[in-house]
C-alpha positions in Angstrom: 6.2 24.9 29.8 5.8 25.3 26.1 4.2 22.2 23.9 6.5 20.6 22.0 4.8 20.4 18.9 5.5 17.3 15.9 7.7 18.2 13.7 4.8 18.0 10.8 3.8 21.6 12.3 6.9 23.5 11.9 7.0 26.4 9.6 9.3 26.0 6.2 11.0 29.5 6.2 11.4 29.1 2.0 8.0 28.9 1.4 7.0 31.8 3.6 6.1 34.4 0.8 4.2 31.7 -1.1 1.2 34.0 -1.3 3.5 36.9 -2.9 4.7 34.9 -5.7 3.2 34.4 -9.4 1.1 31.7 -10.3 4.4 29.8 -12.6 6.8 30.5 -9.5 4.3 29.2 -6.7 3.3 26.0 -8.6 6.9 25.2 -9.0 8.1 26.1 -5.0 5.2 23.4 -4.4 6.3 20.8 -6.4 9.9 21.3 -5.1 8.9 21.2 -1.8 7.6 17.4 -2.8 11.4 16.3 -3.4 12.3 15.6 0.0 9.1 13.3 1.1 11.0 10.4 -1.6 14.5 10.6 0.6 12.5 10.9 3.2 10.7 7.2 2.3 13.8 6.3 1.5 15.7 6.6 4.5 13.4 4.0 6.2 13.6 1.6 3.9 15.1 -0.8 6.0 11.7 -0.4 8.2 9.7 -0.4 5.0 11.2 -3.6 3.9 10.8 -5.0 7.5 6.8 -4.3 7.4 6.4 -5.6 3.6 7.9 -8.7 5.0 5.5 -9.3 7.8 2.6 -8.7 5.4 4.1 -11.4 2.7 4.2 -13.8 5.6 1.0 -12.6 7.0 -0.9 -12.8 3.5 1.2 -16.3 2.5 -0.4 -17.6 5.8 -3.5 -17.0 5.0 -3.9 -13.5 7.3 -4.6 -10.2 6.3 -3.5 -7.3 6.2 -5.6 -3.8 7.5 -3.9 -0.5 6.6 -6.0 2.2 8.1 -5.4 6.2 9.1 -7.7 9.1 9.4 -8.2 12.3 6.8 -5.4 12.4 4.1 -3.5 9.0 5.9 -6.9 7.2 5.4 -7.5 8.3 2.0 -4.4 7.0 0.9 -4.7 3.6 3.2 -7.9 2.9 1.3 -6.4 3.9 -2.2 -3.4 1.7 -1.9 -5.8 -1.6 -0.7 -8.1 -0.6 -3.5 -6.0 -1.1 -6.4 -4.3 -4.3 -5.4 -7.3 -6.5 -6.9 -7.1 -5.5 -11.1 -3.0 -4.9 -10.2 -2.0 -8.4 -8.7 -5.8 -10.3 -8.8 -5.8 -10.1 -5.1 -8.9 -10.5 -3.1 -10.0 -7.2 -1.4 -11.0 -8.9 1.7 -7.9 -9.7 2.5 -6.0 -6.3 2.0 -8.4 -3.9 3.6 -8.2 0.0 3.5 -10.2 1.6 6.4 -10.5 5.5 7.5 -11.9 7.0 10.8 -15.4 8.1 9.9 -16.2 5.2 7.2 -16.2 5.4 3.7 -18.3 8.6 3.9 -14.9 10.1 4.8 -13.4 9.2 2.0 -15.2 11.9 -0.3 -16.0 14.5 2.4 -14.1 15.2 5.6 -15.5 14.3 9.4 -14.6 16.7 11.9 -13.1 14.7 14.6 -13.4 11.3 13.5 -9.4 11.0 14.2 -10.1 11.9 17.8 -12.1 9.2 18.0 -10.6 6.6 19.8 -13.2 4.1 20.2 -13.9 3.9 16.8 -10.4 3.3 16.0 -10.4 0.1 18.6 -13.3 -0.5 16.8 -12.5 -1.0 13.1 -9.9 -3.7 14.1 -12.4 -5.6 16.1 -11.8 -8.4 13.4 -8.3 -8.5 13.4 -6.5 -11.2 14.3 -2.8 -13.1 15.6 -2.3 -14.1 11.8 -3.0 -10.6 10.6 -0.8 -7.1 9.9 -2.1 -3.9 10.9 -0.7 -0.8 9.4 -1.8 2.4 11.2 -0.9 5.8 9.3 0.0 9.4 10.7 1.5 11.9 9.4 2.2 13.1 13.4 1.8 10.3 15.2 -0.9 11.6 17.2 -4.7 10.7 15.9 -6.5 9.3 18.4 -8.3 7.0 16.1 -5.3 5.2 14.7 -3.1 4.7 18.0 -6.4 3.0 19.6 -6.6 1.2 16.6 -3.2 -0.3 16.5 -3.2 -0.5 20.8 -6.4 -3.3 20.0 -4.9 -4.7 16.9 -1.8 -5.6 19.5 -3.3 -7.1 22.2 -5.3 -9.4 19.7 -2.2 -10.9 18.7 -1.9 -9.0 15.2 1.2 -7.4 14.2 1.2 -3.8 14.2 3.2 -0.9 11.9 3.4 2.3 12.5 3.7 4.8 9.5 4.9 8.4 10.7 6.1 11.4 9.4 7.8 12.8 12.7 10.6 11.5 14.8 9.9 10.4 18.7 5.9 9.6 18.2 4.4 7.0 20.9 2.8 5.4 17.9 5.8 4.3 16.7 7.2 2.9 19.6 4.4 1.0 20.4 4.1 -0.7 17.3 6.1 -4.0 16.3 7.6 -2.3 13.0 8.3 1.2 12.9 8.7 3.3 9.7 9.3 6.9 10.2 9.6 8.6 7.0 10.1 11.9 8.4 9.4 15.1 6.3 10.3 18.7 6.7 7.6 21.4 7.4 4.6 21.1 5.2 5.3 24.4 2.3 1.6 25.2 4.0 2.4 25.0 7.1 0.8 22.0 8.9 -0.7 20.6 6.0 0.3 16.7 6.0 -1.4 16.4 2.6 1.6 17.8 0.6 5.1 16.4 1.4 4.2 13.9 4.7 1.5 12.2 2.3 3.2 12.2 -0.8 5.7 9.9 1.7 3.2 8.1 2.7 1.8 7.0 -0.8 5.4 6.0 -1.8 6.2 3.8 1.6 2.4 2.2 1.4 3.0 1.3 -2.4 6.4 -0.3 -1.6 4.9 -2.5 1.2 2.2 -3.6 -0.8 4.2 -3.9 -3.9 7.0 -5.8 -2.1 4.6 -7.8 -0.9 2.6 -9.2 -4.0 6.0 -9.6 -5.5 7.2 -11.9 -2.7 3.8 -13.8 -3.3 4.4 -14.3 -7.3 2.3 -11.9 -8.1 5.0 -10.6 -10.8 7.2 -12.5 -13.3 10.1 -9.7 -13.2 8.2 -6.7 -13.6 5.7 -7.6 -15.5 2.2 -7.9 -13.8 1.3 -11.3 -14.7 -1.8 -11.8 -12.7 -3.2 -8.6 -13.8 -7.4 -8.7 -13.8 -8.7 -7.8 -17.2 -11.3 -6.1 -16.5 -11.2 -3.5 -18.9 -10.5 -2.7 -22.3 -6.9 -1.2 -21.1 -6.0 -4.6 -19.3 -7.4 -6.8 -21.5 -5.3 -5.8 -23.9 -2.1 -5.7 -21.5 -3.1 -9.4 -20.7 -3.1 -10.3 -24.3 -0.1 -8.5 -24.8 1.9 -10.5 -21.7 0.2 -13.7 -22.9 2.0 -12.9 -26.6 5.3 -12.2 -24.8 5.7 -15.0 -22.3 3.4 -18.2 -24.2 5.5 -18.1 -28.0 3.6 -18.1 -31.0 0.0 -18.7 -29.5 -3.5 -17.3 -30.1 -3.0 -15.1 -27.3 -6.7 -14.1 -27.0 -8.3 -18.0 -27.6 -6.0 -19.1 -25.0 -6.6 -16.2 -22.4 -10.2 -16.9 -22.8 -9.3 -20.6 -22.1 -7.7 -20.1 -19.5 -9.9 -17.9 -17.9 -8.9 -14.7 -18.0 -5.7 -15.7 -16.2 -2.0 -14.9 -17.4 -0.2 -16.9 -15.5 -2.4 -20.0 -16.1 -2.1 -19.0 -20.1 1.6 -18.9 -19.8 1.7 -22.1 -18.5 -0.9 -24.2 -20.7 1.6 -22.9 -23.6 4.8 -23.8 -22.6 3.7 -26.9 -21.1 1.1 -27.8 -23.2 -0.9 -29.0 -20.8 -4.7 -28.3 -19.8 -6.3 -25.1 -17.5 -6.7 -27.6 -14.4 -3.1 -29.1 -15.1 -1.4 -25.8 -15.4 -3.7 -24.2 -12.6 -2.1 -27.4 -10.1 1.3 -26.7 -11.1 0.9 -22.9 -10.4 -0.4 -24.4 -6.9 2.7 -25.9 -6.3 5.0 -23.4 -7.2 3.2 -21.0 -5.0 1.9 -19.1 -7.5 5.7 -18.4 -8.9 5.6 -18.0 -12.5 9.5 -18.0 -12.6 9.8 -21.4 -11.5 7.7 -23.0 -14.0 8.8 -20.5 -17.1 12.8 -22.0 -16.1 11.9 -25.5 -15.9 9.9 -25.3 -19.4 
C-alpha cells in the first residue's frame, strides 16, 4: 500500500525545468509561485479570525499566548512574537516565540529536533487553562509541535493548529484549525517558499488582529509604538503632532514617558501623566474612546 504523502510534497509540474531557465526567468517563476500562499491565507480567514480571537481574550485576561513550530514554522513563530514589543509595546513574556531545538535553531538548523516529541511536550510545560497555543506545520506532521499542542491541551490551554495541507491530525486535534493550504512547493518539498510565505501572512493577522482588539491601534496608526530608536522616535513625535493639536510634541512625549497614547491624552484633556494614564486604564487601553469624548 503506497504512503499517502501531504500535500506540501507534491511536485508543481510548471516549475519542473526551473534549473533550465535564465537567471531573469527563474527569479520571476519563484516569485509567481508566491501568489497563491495569500489566497491560500485567505481562504481561512474565517479560522484565522477565530484563533486571533481566542488570543485577544486570552491576552485581555491576563494569559498568554505561545506560538511555536520547528525549522522554517519556528523561525517564523519566533519572528512574529519578536516584533510585537517596539510594534504595539507589548511585553515579550506574554507573546512567546519558541522553535524545536532552542534558540540555537534559530540561526543554524538541528537535524531532528522536529522529531522530537518530548521536547515539544516540553516547551509548553508552562502553559496554562488561561493561555493560547499556536502550533505551526507546514504538513502537519512534526513530531515536536503535535506533542506540543497534545500537552498544551490537556493543561487546559487552547490550542491552534497552523497547516499547509488538508486532512492533518494536527488540525483536528486542535481547538481552532487554520489550514491555509498551498500547492506544491516550486522546489519540490520545500515549505520555506509558498507554505511559509502563508504562514508569515496568517501569524501576522492573528497577532495583528489581536493587538488591535486590545487598543493597541487608534485606526491604523500604531499608537503605542516603543521609541526605541531614532526611526520610532520620530514616528512617535510625528503621531504625537497628528493626534495632540498644536503641542510641543517632543516636551510632551518626554513627559509622558515615552508613551503616545498617554501624550495624546494629557493634550486633549489637559490633564496630568498619572490622570491620563488612569483614564487609558479605564478605557482599556482604547485610544478611540477617549479621542471621541474630548
Amino acid at each position: 500500500m503506497t504512503e499517502r504523502l501531504p500535500s506540501t510534497e507534491d511536485v508543481d509540474g510548471g516549475t519542473a525545468g526551473i534549473d533550465r531557465l535564465d537567471g531573469a526567468a527563474r527569479v520571476r517563476l519563484l516569485l509567481e509561485a508566491q501568489r497563491g500562499a495569500a489566497d491560500a491565507a485567505l481562504a481561512a480567514a474565517d479560522a484565522v479570525a477565530a484563533a486571533a480571537g481566542a488570543v485577544a481574550a486570552a491576552l485581555r485576561a491576563g494569559g498568554r499566548a505561545i506560538v511555536l513550530g520547528a525549522g522554517t514554522s519556528g523561525r517564523l513563530a519566533v519572528l512574529d512574537a519578536s516584533e510585537l514589543w517596539p510594534t504595539f509595546g507589548f511585553p515579550p513574556e506574554r507573546y512567546v516565540g519558541r522553535i524545536a531545538g532552542g534558540d540555537a535553531a534559530l540561526r543554524r538548523s538541528i537535524e531532528g529536533a522536529e522529531d522530537d516529541a518530548a521536547a515539544g511536550a516540553a516547551s509548553v510545560a508552562d502553559a496554562t487553562a488561561g493561555d493560547v497555543v499556536i502550533g505551526v506545520s507546514a504538513s502537519g506532521s512534526a513530531a515536536f509541535v503535535a506533542a506540543a499542542l497534545a500537552a498544551a491541551r490537556a493543561q487546559g490551554a487552547v490550542t491552534v493548529a497552523l497547516v499547509n495541507a488538508s486532512g492533518t491530525a494536527l488540525a483536528r486535534d486542535a481547538d481552532i484549525a487554520i489550514e491555509a493550504v498551498t500547492a506544491a512547493e516550486p522546489i519540490a518539498g520545500s515549505t520555506r517558499l509558498r507554505a511559509g510565505t502563508a504562514q508569515k501572512i496568517v501569524l501576522n493577522a492573528i497577532s495583528t488582529a489581536a493587538m488591535i482588539a486590545l487598543g493597541k491601534t487608534y485606526g491604523n496608526r500604531m499608537v503605542d509604538v516603543v521609541a526605541s530608536n531614532v526611526k520610532l522616535r520620530a514616528r512617535a513625535l510625528r503621531l504625537v503632532r497628528e493626534l495632540a493639536g498644536d503641542v510641543d510634541a517632543a516636551a510632551l512625549l518626554d513627559a509622558a514617558g515615552g508613551r503616545v497614547k498617554t501624550a495624546v491624552v494629557m493634550a486633549r484633556r489637559g490633564v496630568d501623566r498619572a490622570t491620563a494614564e488612569a483614564l487609558l486604564d479605564a478605557a482599556g487601553g482604547r485610544l478611540a474612546e477617549l479621542m471621541d469624548e474630548a
